[in-house]
N, C-alpha and C positions, 0 to 999 in steps of 0.2 A: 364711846360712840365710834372714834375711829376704827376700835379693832372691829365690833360690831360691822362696822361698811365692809371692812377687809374680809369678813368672816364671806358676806355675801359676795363681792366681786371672788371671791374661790368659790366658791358652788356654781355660780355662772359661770366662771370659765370650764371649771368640767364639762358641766353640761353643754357648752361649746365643744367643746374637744371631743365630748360622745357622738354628737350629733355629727361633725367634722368626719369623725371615724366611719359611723355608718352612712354617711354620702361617698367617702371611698370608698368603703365596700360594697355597694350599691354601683359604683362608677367600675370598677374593677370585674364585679360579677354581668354589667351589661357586655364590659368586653370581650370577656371572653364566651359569654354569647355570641356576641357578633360573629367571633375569629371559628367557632365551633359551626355558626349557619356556613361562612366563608369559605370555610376548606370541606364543608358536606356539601354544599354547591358543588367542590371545585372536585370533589371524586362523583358526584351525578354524573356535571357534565364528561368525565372522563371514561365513566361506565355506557357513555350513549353510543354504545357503536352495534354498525349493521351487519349482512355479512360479506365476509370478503369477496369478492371477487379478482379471481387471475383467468379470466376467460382472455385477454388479451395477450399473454405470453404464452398462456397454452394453445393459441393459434399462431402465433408466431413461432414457436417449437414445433406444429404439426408436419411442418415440412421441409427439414433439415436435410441438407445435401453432408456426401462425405467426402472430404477433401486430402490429398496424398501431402502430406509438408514434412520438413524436416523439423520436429517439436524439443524444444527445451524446456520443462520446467524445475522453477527452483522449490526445492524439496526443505522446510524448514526443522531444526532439530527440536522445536518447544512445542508442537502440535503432532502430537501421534495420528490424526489424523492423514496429516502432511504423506507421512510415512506410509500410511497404510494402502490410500488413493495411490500413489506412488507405485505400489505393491501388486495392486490390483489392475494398473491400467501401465504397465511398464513395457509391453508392446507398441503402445503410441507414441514411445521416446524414443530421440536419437540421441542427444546428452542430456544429462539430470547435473545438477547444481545442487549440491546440500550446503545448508549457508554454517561451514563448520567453522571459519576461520576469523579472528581481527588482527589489524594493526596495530602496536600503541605507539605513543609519541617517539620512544625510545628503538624502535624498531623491531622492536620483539612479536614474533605468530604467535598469537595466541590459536591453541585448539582448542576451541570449545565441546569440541563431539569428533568422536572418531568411532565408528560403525564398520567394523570388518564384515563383518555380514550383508550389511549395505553394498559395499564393494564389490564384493564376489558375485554377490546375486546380481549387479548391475553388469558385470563380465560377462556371466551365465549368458543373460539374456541380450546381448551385444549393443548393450547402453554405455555411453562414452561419460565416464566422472570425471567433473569439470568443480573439482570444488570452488563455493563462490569465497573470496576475502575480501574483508572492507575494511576501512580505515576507523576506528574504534569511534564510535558514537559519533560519526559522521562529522569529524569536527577538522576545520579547515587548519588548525595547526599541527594536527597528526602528519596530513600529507606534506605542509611545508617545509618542518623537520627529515623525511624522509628526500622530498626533492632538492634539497637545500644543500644537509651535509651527503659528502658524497661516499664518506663512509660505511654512513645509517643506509644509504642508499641502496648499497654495493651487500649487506647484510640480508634487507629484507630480499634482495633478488636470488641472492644465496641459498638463504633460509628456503620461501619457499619451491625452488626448483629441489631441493635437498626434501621435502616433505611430500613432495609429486614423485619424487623416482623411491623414495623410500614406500610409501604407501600405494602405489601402484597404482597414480593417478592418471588420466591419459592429457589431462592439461587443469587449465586453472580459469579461474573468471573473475575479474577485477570489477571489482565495484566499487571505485573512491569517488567518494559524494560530498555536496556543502564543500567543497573545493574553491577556494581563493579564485577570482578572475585572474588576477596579477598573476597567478600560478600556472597559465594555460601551457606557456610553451618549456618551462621544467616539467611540466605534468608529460606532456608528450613526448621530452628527455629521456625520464622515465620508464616509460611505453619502449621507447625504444630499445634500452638497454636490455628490459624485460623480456622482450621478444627477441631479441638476437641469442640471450645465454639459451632461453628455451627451446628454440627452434634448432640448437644445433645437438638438442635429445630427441629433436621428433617430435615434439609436447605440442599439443594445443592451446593457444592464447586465445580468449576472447573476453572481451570490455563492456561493460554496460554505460550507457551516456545519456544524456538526458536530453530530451526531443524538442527540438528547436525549427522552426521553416525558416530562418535566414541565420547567416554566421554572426548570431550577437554575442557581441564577449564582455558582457557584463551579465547578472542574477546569477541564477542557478546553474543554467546552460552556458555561461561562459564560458568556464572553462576549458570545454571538448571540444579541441580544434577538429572535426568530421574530418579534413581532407588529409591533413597529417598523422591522424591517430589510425585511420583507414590504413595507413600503409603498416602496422605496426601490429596487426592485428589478424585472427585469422576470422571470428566471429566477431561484429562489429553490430551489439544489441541495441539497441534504442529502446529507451523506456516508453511508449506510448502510452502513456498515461500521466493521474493528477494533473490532464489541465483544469479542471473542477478539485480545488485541492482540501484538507482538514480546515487551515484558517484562512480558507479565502469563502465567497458564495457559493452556497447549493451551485448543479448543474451537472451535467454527462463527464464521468470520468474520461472519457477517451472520444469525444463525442468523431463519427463517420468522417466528416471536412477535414477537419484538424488533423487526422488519423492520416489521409492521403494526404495532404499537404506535405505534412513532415518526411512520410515514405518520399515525396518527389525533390526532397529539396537534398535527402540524402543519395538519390540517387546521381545527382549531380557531382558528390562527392567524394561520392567511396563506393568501390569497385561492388556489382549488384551480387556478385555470388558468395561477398560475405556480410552482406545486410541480412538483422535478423528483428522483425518487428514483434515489441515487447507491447502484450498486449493485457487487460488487467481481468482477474476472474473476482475482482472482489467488489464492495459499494463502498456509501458513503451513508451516514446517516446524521445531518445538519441538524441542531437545532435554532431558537431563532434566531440566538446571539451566540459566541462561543463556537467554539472549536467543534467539528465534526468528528464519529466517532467511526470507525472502519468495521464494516459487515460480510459475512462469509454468506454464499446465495441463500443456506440454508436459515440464516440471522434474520436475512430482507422477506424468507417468507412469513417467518413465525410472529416475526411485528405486523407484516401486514394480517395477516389471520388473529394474532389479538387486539387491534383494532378498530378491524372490520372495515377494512379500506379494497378500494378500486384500484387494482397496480394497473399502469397504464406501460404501454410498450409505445415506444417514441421511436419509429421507423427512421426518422430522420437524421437521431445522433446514433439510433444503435443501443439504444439502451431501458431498463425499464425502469417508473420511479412511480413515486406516490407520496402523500403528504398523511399525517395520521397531528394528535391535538391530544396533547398531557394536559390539561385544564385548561390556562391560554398560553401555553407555549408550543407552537405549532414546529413540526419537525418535518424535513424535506428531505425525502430519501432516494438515491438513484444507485443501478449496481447490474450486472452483469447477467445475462441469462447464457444459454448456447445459442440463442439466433447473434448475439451481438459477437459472441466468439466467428461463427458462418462469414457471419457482414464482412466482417474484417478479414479474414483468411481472402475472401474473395477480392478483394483490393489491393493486395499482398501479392496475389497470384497473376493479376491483371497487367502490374506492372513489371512483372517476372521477376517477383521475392517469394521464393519459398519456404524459406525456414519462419517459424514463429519460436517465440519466448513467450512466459505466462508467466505473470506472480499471483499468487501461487497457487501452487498442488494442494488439492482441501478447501476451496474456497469457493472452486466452482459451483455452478449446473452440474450435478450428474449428469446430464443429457449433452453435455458438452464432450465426452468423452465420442458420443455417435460422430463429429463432425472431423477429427482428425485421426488419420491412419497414415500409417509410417511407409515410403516407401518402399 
């Protein structure tokens, strides 16, 4: 009798355990129902777009003034584009910047690119090679080492004045970034050594620094003493840009205010004829969380044209933007046309800065080309 009972409680339990099986599978097959309505939803709503519109930059472009400035831009070796724009509009330049150079901690140039043909042609057409160096991945113990030991120091100034006369450079452009605050005044140490071995070849010095309206000597701009790096220097760049940066909030890379302010507050500190306002040809493209992703003008149309968004032109910062909607992750885009290059030259020239810098060549408005000419 017992086994008999045992015989039955095993038939029931199967049939518990079948019945178990097909309520999961039944539970398993509703989900991924669900997840299949869920994400066909979520490409619906992402296929609902109308059509674009750029009537707002296209009035904004309709009437472009031409302005006479002394033009820098930097010429990148990872985009043949870079090179080509470069190629084509090399009448606009007064120096070009190819970013052929690094630091490393140890004090050694790296050349990443070296373009003879670059050179010659930028002679030919009486464009001044300023190659750009930077301090290897922007990292604040590259420059410490260098400002520090006075060896390392004494090396890299060697090195590259020895890499300018050898390559038949007519100067150099400093780009050390993420720089220590603590470091400001070996940084302008630096500077100064730099500039004394080169100036007694003739060589051109010019620094890029990061845009600041008062002397704070902490973040980013700390480090760039304006009034003592000014004497040290003969182009004295200012980055006008990323105050809308990758990991901060959407907003206008270089927005109109901000842009004079900074020209006025450098004006107070470093001699006006060798201010050179660094202004940006490229965007930004936020999404809702996370880190921004960087857009060349021709990036910022083809999003808006797949879309189907209204680019709006924002007279106020100088710049144009628009929002577009991957299912519900909504993205906030702003980035540069030729009227916002116009804006700026005009404010530049207001308070008697004529030279501009741009990063970079390839990134622009084609129609940015109509707005400067060499004089």
């Amino acid at each position: 009798m017992l086994k008999h009972q045992q015989g039955l409680v095993g038939v029931e339990g199967i049939v518990d355990a079948e019945q178990n099986s097909l309520i999961l599978l039944l539970a398993i097959f509703f989900i991924i129902v669900i997840f299949v309505i869920f994400f066909a939803f979520i490409a619906y709503k992402s296929s609902e777009r109308g059509e674009v519109d750029l009537t707002e930059i296209e009035k904004a472009n309709s009437d472009l003034k031409t302005f006479k400035v002394y033009f820098l831009g930097w010429v990148v070796e990872y985009s043949s584009k870079s090179v080509e724009v470069y190629y084509q509009q090399h009448d606009k330049f007064t120096w070009v910047s190819p970013t052929w150079y690094v630091i490393d901690s140890n004090g050694n140039v790296i050349e990443k690119v070296y373009d003879k043909d670059f050179v010659e042609k930028s002679k030919k057409w009486g464009v001044k090679v300023l190659p750009l160096v930077a301090n290897e991945g922007f990292q604040a113990e590259v420059c410490r080492r260098i400002f520090e030991n006075e060896d390392i120091r004494k090396k890299v100034i060697e090195k590259l004045l020895q890499i300018v006369l050898e390559r038949g450079y007519d100067g150099i452009n400093i780009d050390f970034e993420g720089i220590y605050p603590e470091d400001r005044d070996k940084f302008t140490q630096f500077m100064k050594e730099l500039y004394t071995v080169f100036k007694k070849h003739g060589k051109i010095v010019s620094i890029d620094v990061a845009a600041k309206t008062s002397d704070v000597k902490t973040g980013w701009a700390g480090p760039y003493d304006y009034k003592e790096l000014g004497k040290y220097t003969d182009l004295f760049i200012i980055m006008i840009y990323d105050y809308h940066w990758p990991g901060g909030q959407p907003g206008p890379i270089s927005s109109l205010d901000w842009f004079e302010k900074v020209l006025d507050y450098a004006l107070q500190t470093v001699p006006k004829e060798k201010i050179v306002a660094g202004i940006p040809f490229y965007g930004y493209d936020w999404p809702a969380s996370g880190r921004a992703k960087g857009l060349t003008y021709v990036m910022a149309i083809e999003l808006a044209k797949k879309y189907g968004v209204k680019v709006i032109f924002d007279n106020k910062e100088g710049e144009a933007t628009f929002t577009y909607t991957i299912g519900w992750d909504k993205h906030t885009v702003w980035f540069n046309i030729a009227k916002s290059t116009e804006l700026r030259i005009q404010i530049a020239l207001k308070k008697g800065v004529n030279k501009i810098a741009a990063w970079r060549v390839g990134q622009e408005d084609p129609l940015t080309w109509k707005v400067i000419e060499r004089p």
